[in-house]
N, C-alpha and C positions, 0 to 999 in steps of 0.2 A: 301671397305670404304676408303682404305687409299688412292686408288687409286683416288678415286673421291676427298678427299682432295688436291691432290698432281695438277690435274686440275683445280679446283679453285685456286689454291694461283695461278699458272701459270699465269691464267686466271685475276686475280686480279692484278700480278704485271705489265704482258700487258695495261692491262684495264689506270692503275698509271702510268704508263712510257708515255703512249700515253698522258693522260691529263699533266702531266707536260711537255709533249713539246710544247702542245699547248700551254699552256698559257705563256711556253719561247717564242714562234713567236710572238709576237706582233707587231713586223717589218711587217714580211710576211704574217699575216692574216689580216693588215689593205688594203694590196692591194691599196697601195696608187697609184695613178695616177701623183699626182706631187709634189715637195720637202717639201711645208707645211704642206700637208696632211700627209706625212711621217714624219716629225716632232713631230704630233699631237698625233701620235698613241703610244707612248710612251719614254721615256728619256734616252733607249739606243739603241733608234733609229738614224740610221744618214741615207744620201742619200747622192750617188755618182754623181756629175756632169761633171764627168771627159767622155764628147763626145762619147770614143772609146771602154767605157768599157762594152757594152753589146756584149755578145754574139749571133750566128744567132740564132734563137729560143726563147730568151729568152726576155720576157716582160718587157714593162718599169717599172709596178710594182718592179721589179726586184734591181733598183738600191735600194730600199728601204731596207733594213738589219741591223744587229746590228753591230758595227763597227770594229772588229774584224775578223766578217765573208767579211765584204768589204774590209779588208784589203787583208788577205787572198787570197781573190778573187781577187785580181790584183789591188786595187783604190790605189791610192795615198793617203797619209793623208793629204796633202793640199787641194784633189780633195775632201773629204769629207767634205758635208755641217751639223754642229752638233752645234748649238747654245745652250749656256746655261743660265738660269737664274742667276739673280745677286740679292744685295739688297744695298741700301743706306739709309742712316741714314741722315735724312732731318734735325731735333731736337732733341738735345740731352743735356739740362740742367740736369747736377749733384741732384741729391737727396739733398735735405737739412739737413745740419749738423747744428741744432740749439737747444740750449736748456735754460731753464726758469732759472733766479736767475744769467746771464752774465751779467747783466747791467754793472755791474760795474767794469767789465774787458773789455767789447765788446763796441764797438758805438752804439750812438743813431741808427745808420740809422739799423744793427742790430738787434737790442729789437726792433723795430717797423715795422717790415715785413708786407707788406698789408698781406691776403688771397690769393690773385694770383700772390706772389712772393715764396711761399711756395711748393717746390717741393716736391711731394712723390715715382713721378713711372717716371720710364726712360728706353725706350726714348720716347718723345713725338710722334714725326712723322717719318714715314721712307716710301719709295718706295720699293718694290718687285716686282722683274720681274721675272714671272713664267713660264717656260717652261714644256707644259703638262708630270705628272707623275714624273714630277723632285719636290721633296721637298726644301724650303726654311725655313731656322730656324733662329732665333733669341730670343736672352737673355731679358726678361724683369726685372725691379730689382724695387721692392717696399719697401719702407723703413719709419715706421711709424715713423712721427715727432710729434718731442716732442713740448710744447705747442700750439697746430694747435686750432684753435678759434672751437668755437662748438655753434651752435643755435639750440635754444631747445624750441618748442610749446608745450604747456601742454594745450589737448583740453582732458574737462571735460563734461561728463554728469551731468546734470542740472535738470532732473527728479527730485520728492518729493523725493523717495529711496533715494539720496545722500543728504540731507541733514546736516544731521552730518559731513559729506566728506566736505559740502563746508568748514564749521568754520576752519579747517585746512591747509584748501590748501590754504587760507587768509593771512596768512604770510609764505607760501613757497617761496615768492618770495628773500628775503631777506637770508635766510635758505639755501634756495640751489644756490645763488651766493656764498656764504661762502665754501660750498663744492666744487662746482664746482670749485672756486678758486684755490684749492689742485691741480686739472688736467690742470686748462689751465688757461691765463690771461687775456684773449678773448671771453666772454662768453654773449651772450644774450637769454634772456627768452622771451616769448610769451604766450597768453592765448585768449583760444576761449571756446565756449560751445556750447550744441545742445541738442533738445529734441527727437523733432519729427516732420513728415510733418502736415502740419495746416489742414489739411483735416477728415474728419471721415474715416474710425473707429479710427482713431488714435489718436485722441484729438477729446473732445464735441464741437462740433460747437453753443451751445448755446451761448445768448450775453453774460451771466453771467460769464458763464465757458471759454468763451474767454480771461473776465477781470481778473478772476482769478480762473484759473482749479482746486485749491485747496479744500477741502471739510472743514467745522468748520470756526472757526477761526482764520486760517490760510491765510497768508497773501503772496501768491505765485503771481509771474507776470505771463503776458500771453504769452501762448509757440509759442514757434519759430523751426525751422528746424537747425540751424545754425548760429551762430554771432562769428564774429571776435570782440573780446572786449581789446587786446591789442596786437599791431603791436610788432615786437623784439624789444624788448629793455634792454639797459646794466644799467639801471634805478631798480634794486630790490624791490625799496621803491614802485616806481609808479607801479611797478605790485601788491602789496599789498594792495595801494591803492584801484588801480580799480578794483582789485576781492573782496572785501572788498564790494563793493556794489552791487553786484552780489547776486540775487535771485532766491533762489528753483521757477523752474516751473512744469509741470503736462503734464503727458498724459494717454492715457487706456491701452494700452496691453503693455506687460512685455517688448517683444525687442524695442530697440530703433534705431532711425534711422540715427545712430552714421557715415555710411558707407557714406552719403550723406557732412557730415561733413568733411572725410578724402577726399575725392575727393576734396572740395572744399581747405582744404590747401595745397594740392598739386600742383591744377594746379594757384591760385591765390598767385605766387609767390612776385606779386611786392607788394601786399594789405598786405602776411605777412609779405614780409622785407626778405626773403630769403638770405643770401649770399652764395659764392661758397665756402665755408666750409662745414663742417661736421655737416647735420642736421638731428636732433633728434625730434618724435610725440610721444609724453608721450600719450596716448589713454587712458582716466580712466573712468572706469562704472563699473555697478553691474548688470547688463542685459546682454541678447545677442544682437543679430543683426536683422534687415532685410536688404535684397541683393535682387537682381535684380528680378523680376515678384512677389513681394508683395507688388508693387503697385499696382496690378490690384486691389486688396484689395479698394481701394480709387479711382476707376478709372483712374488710371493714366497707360497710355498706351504704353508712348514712349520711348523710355531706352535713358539712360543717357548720352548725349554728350560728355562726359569728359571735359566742358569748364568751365572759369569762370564767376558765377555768381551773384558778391556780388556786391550790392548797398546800399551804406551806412554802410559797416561791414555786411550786414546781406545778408544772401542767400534767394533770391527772387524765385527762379525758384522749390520749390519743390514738388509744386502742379501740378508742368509742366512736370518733369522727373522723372523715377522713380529710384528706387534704382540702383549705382551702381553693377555691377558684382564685383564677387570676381578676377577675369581674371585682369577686367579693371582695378581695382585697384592697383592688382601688376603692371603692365603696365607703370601707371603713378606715381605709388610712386618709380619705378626703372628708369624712363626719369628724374623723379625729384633729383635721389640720396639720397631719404628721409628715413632714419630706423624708424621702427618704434617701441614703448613698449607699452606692452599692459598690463596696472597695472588694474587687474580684482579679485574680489572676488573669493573665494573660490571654492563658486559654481560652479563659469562659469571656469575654468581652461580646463577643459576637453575639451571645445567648442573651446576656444583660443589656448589654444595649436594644437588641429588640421587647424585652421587657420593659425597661425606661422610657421606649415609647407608648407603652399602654398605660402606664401611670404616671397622670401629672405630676409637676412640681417633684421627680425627681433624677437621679444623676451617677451617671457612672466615672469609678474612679479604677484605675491601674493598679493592685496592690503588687507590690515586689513580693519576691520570694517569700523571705522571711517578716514580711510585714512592717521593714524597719522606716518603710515612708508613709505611713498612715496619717501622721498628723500633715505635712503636706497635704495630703491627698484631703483629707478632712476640710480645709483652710479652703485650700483650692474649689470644693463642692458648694459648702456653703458661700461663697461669693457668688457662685453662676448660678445658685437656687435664689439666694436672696436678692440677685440683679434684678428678675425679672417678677416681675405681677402679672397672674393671669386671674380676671374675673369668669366667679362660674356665677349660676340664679338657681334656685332649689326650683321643682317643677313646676311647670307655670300649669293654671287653670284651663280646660279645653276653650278654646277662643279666644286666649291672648298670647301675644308676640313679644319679642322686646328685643333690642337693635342697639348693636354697643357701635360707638365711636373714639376712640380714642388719639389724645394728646398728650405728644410724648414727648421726652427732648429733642431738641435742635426743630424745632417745629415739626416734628413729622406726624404726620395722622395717617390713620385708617380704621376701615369699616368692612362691614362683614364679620366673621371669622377673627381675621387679623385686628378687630375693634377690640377684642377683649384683652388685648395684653402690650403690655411697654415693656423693654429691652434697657439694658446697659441701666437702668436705674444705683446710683451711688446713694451711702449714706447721706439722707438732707437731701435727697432729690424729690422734688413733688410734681406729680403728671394730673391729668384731668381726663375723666372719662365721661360723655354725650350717650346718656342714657334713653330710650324713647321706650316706651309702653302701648302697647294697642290694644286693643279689643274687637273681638265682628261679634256684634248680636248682643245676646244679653247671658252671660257665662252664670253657672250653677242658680238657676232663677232670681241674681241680683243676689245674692247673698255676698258680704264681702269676704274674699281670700288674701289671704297671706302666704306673701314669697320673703324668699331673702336671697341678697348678691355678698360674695364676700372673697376675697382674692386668697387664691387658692395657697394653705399653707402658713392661713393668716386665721386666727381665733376671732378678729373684730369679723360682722359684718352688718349690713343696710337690710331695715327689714323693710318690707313695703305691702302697707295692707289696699288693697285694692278695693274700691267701692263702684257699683257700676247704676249707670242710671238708665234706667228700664221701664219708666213711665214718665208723665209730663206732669207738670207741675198745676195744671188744671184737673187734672185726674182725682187729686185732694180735694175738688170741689162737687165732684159728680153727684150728683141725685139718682140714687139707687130706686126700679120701681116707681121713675116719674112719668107723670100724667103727659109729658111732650110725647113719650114712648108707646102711643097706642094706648093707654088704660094703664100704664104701669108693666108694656112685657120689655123694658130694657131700663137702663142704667142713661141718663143722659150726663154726657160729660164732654167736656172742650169742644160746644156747638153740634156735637152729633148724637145719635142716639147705638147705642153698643146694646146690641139686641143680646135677650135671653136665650140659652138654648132650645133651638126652636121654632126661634122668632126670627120674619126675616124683614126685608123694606127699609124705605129711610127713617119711615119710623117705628118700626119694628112691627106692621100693622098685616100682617100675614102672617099665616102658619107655611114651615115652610114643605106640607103636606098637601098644602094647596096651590103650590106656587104654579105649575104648568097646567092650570085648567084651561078649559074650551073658552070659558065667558071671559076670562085675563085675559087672557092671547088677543079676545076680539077687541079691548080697548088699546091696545097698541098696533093695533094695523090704521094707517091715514086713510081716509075717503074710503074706508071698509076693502080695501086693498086687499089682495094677497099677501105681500112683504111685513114682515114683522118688523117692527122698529125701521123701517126702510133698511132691511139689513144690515144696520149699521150697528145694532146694541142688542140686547135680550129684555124679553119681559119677564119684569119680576115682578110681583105683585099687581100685577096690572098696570105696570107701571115699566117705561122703557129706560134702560139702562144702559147710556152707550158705549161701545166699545174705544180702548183706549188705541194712540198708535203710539210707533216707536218713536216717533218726534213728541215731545213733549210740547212743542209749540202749537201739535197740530190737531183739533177737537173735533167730537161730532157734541150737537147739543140737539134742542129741540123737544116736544113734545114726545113726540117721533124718529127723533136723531135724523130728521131729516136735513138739517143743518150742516154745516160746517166752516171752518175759517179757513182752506189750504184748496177749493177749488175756482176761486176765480181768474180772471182774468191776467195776465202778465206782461209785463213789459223791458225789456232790457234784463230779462229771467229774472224779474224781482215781482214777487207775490205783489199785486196793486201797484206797479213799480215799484215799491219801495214807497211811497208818498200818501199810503190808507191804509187800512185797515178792511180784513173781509170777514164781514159780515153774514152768515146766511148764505154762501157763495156772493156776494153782490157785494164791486168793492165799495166802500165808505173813504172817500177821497179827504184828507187834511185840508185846510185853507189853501186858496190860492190853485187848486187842482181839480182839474175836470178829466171825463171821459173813464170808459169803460175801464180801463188798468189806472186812470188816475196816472196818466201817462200826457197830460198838456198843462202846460203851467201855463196860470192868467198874469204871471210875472213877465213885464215888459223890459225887464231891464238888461235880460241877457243879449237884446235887439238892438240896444242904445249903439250908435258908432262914435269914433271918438270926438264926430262934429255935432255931438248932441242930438241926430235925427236918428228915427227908427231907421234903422235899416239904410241910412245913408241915402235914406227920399230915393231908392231905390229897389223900395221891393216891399214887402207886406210882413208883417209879425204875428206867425200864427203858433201855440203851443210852446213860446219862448223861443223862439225859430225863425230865423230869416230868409221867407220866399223872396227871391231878386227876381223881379219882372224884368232887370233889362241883363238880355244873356252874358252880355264880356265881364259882368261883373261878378264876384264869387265871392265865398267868404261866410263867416257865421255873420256880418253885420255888411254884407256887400260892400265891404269895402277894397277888393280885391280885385285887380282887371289884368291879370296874365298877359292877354294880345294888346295892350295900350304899348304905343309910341313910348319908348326910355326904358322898358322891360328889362332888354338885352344887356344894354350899358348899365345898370342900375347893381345888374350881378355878376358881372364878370369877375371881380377881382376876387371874390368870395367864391364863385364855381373856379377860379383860375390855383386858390390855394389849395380847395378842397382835394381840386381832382391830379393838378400836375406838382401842388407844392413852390408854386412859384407867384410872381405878383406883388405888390404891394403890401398886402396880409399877413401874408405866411405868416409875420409874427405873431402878428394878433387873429389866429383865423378859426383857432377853438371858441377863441372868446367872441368874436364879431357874427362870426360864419356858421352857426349851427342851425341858422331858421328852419334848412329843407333838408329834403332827404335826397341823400345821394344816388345816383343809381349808372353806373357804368355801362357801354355797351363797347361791341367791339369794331363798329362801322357806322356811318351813316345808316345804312337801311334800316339797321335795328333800329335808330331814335322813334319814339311814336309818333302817329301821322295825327293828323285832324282828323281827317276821316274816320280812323280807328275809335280815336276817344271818346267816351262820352261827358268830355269836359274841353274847353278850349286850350291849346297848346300852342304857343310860340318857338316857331323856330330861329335861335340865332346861329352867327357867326363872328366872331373875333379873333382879332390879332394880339398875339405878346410880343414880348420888349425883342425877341429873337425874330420877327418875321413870320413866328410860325402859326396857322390859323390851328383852332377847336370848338367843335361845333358840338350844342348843345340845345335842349328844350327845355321851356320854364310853361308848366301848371301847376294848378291847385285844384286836388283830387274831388271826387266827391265827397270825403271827411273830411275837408278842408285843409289838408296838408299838403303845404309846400313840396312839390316834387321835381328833380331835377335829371332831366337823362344826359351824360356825357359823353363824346365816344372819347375813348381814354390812351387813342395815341393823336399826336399832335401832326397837323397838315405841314409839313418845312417844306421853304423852296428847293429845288434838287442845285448840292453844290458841283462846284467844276468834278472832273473824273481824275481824281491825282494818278492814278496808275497808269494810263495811254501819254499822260505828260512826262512821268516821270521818266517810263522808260524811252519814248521819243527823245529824251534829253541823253538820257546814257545810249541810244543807239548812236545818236549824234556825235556825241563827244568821242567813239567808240571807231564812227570811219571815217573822222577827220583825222582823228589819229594815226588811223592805216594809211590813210593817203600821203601824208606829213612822209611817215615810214617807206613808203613803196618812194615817193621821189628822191625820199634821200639817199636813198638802196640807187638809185637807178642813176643820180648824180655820180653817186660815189664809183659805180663803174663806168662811166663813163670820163670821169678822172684816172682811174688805174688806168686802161686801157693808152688813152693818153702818155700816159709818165712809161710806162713798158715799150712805146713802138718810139718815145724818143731814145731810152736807152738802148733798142738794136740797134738803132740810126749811128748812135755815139759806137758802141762794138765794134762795128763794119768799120767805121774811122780810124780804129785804134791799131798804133805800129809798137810792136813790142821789142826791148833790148835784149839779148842774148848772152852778154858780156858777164865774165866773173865776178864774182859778188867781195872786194879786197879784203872785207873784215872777216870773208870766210875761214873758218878752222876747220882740220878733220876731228872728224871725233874716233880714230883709230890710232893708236899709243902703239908701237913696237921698241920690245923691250929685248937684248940678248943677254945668255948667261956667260961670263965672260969666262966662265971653267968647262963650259960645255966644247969635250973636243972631237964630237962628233964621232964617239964610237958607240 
């Protein structure tokens, strides 16, 4: 098993090493034919035009390399063709430092900034010139401005359902100039509304229901698809006015066909009065939507132009087109720069808020019942749309990239995705965006394209005209039809000849109808051989051409590609050791170096010992190498004698730290003690024997400060390193046995005890004993009195009654 591990990973890091050189040749695997094509293939590519520098064998592809390896190879670095991309800055107006409440420090001219004098993103326009795989970057800087004018259309659903909405939004006009004021001093309002398309099922087509779709006595007008009922204006009063006469109208199914409404203020920019400031579509209903193929519903078949079509304020065309898509919509509210808010009931938030995700830059709001929190809600949206910047780019050209970065406040960056946008942005905040540009190849044959970047929501944006470089600057010098080219069949340009169609060779000197004849073939086989080109390349034109490899350091050349640099000799796995150069398979050795791999040095000084003598007058210096003719001595300069008398002593206190942590050292035992290598065993028998070694080995023995011996071996390997084997418990002398004393001492003290106890037990009765047979002695002795005791009393009282007369 392990075995088979140890094949794969092999297997695996071959497999790794091969794909990363590939994809390092991008030079060599584009096989460019002439200097632009080599340019294309990637940005550290270069191409040599320097005439003389092919070798015989070797293909025009060839000049083609990264430029290091061309250098190497003998180019000149003037002779190297390597053009770079550049960029210039066309436009570049400062951001706007301007803020509300200067009047009266600042000049008229000042306070009165049109809208298109108002900068926020820098720079406006610039050139980049890209050379394939070479990246281009540049800083963009947006910087929100403080009082920047804002127009805001408040398009309202008109349905019976808003009713109570309308009496409200009746003097919003007035109401939310006043707030608005707070933000900005530039402010104008708009108002439109929309029911439905005038068709069935979606309104009654009866004449009645025409007049008035309302049901009772009710007094609705008749519905319409969409009306523009007030262009922007900086007028609060005249919007109140004219929504002020503005009536509930009717239709039959719940969604309304609100979508037909947005498209129309989107693209009828001049009907609403648009400026290139910051515009805002208050969207307010209490319905969903219909979106594109529910018109079929009303027969209506054709989708929606995206154009404008109001006649007289009102949208004519809705029995014509059917609903907007949700696609188109984004489309044209992101061409127009339009956010949008979506002040929706309660109900519908779930529905709206997954719309708000399909369209940028905008925002759902809560409307209350009767609508009476709109300007809140209004306040509230445009903060969280104009916190944020998101960069979009209009489409980029097939083969180019482009890579946002962004710097935002409080230092935070990121990239990817998340590159394109900064958060929490306040008025007077300025962020920086790390723009990069790429290109692979050479996009619409080198003609230059135009993009634009521009933060979505926002009328300024960065235009950037793209320039790509698709040929070499030698190219401008080619001689068309030159005499280098065979008679005129190619183009000779930057040292090579760029054959006509047709034409093949280095110098364009074959037809290439001729190329695999009998009689070509024969002058590429060596000594009239079978093998063509030594199988190493093809003949073309009678002429061999050798094949490239995936190492770009590694060639065939030759007449015959018999040649090459990657099979000679090796030494220490280094091609010539590392010390020449191979030539023709044969190495070409640097100074100072002989032999087959260029593997002995005529350098004596690796031999020097530190007494001045080769080799310590002990041995011979051959290949920078110290042969020691006398055996105890070792060492790169034999100065080394392992078995010499003082070995033992000389290391102890250094194997004493290493192994036990104890000794003299310790302290200092990293820093003293690191000569040899350590190597533990776990007994004498394991230390190595003499016999075993094929180097001499001293065995010692010592004592530490405790008595106790450790026994260890001191050589110097065949690589010359210090080796040290230790056995890693220590020999102590055996101490006394505390537990046969200890308890010896407590048996001891245990029947001295009892004995002390048994005599005195045994004393003790032979004392009683004693004192008992004197007192029956005294008994037997004893004469007793018998005589009345005088102080005697009775203790019986007889008492008579003296009336008792015995009857």
């Amino acid at each position: 098993m392990d075995l088979k591990l140890l094949l794969v990973s092999i297997l695996f890091g071959v497999f790794c090493f091969s794909n990363a050189q590939k994809e390092g040749n991008e030079c060599i695997n584009a096989n460019a034919k002439y200097c632009g094509e080599c340019i294309q293939a990637g940005a550290k590519c270069g191409w040599c035009k320097d005439p003389e520098f092919l070798k015989q064998g070797e293909t025009v592809s060839t000049r083609c390399d990264e430029l290091q390896s061309l250098i190497k190879r003998g180019c000149d670095d003037d002779m190297i063709e390597n053009p770079r991309g550049d960029q210039k800055i066309l436009k570049n107006i400062a951001v706007t430092n301007r803020g509300r409440g200067e009047g009266k420090q600042k000049s008229e001219a000042r306070l009165k900034l049109k809208p298109e004098e108002i900068t926020q993103i820098q720079p406006q326009k610039l050139n980049l010139t890209l050379r394939s795989g070479e990246p281009q970057s540049f800083d963009l800087k947006f910087k929100r401005a403080e009082d920047y004018p804002i127009d805001l259309y408040y398009l309202m659903d008109l349905s019976y359902s808003m009713k109570d909405d309308l009496e409200n939004v009746k003097n919003l006009g007035t109401s939310l100039m006043l707030e608005m004021s707070k933000i900005t001093s530039d402010f104008r309002i708009g108002f439109g509304s929309f029911v439905e398309k005038t068709v069935m099922p979606y309104i009654s087509t009866t004449p009645a229901k025409l007049l008035n779709p309302c049901t009772g006595d009710q007094n609705c007008t008749s519905p319409f698809s969409y009306k523009n009922v007030l262009k922007l204006t900086s007028d609060g009063k005249k919007f109140n006015t004219l929504v002020g006469k503005q009536h509930i109208s009717g239709n039959l199914d719940s969604p309304e066909g609100g979508f037909d409404a947005i498209m129309q203020v989107a693209v009828c920019g001049d009907h609403i009065g648009w400026r290139n400031v910051t515009r805002l579509l208050v969207f307010s209903t209490d319905a969903g939507f219909h979106f594109a193929g529910d018109g079929k519903l009303g027969g209506i078949v054709l989708p929606n132009d995206g154009k404008c079509h109001l006649e007289n304020n009102i949208y004519t065309m809705s029995h014509y087109y059917d609903y907007p898509s949700i696609a188109h919509l984004v489309q044209k509210l992101s061409d127009n720069n339009i956010q949008t808010i979506f002040a929706v009931t309660e109900e519908f938030q779930p529905v709206y808020k997954e719309l708000k995700n399909l369209i940028p830059k905008s925002a759902v709001g809560t409307l209350s019942a009767n609508s009476s929190n709109v300007i809140n809600l209004i306040i509230d949206a445009y903060n969280s749309l104009s916190s944020e910047v998101i960069l979009e780019n209009s489409k980029l050209p097939e083969g180019v990239t482009i890579a946002y970065t962004s710097h935002c406040k409080n230092g935070v960056v990121s990239e990817g995705e998340s590159g394109r946008k900064c958060s929490n942005i306040s008025i007077g905040d300025q962020v920086m965006f790390s723009i990069t540009v790429t290109s692979k190849g050479c996009p619409k044959q080198g003609k230059p394209e135009t993009i634009k970047i521009k933060p979505l929501g926002f009328t300024e944006e960065v235009e950037i005209t793209l320039n790509f470089i698709c040929e070499c600057e030698c190219n401008q010098d080619g001689i068309e039809n030159s005499e280098l080219c065979h008679f005129g069949n190619g183009t000779y340009e930057c040292g090579a000849c760029k054959c006509n169609e047709g034409r093949v060779g280095r110098q364009c000197e074959c037809s290439s109808n001729d190329v695999a004849t009998e009689d070509m073939d024969r002058t590429c086989r060596k000594d009239n051989g079978t093998d063509i080109c030594s199988n190493n390349g093809d003949c073309v034109c009678g002429t061999c051409e050798c094949k490239k490899r995936d190492n770009p350091e590694e060639r065939y050349r030759g007449q015959y590609c018999e040649c090459d640099n990657f099979n000679c000799d090796r030494s220490g796995n280094k091609l010539c050791g590392g010390h020449g150069s191979c030539e023709c398979r044969e190495c070409v050795c640097d100074p100072m170096w002989i032999g087959n791999a260029c593997d002995c040095s005529l350098d004596n000084s690796t031999c020097m010992a530190s007494n001045q003598q080769l080799c310590n007058g002990r041995g011979t210096c051959e290949c920078g190498t110290c042969k020691c003719t006398d055996p105890k001595f070792q060492g790169p300069t034999c100065e080394t004698c392992p078995t010499c008398p003082g070995v033992c002593t000389e290391h102890k206190e250094c194997i004493q730290c290493r192994a036990f942590g104890t000794g003299e050292k310790k302290e200092t035992c990293e820093r003293d003690c690191s000569y040899f290598n350590l190597i533990k065993v776990k007994d004498r028998e394991k230390l190595p024997q003499p016999n075993d070694a094929t180097y001499p080995v001293m065995h010692c023995k010592e004592r530490d400060a405790n008595d106790c011996w450790f026994y260890y071996t001191y050589a110097v390997n065949n690589n010359t390193q210090k080796e040290v084997h230790v056995v890693d418990l220590l020999d102590c002398p055996a101490g006394p046995d505390i537990i046969p004393i200890v308890a010896g001492v407590v048996a001891g003290i245990v029947l001295i005890g009892l004995a002390l106890l048994l005599i005195w037990k045994l004393l003790m009765i032979i004392h009683d004993r004693r004192e008992f047979a004197k007192f029956e002695k005294e008994k037997m002795n004893a004469k007793w009195d018998t005589g009345e005791n005088p102080i005697y009393k009775s203790a019986v009282t007889t008492v008579v009654n003296p009336k008792y007369e015995g009857k």
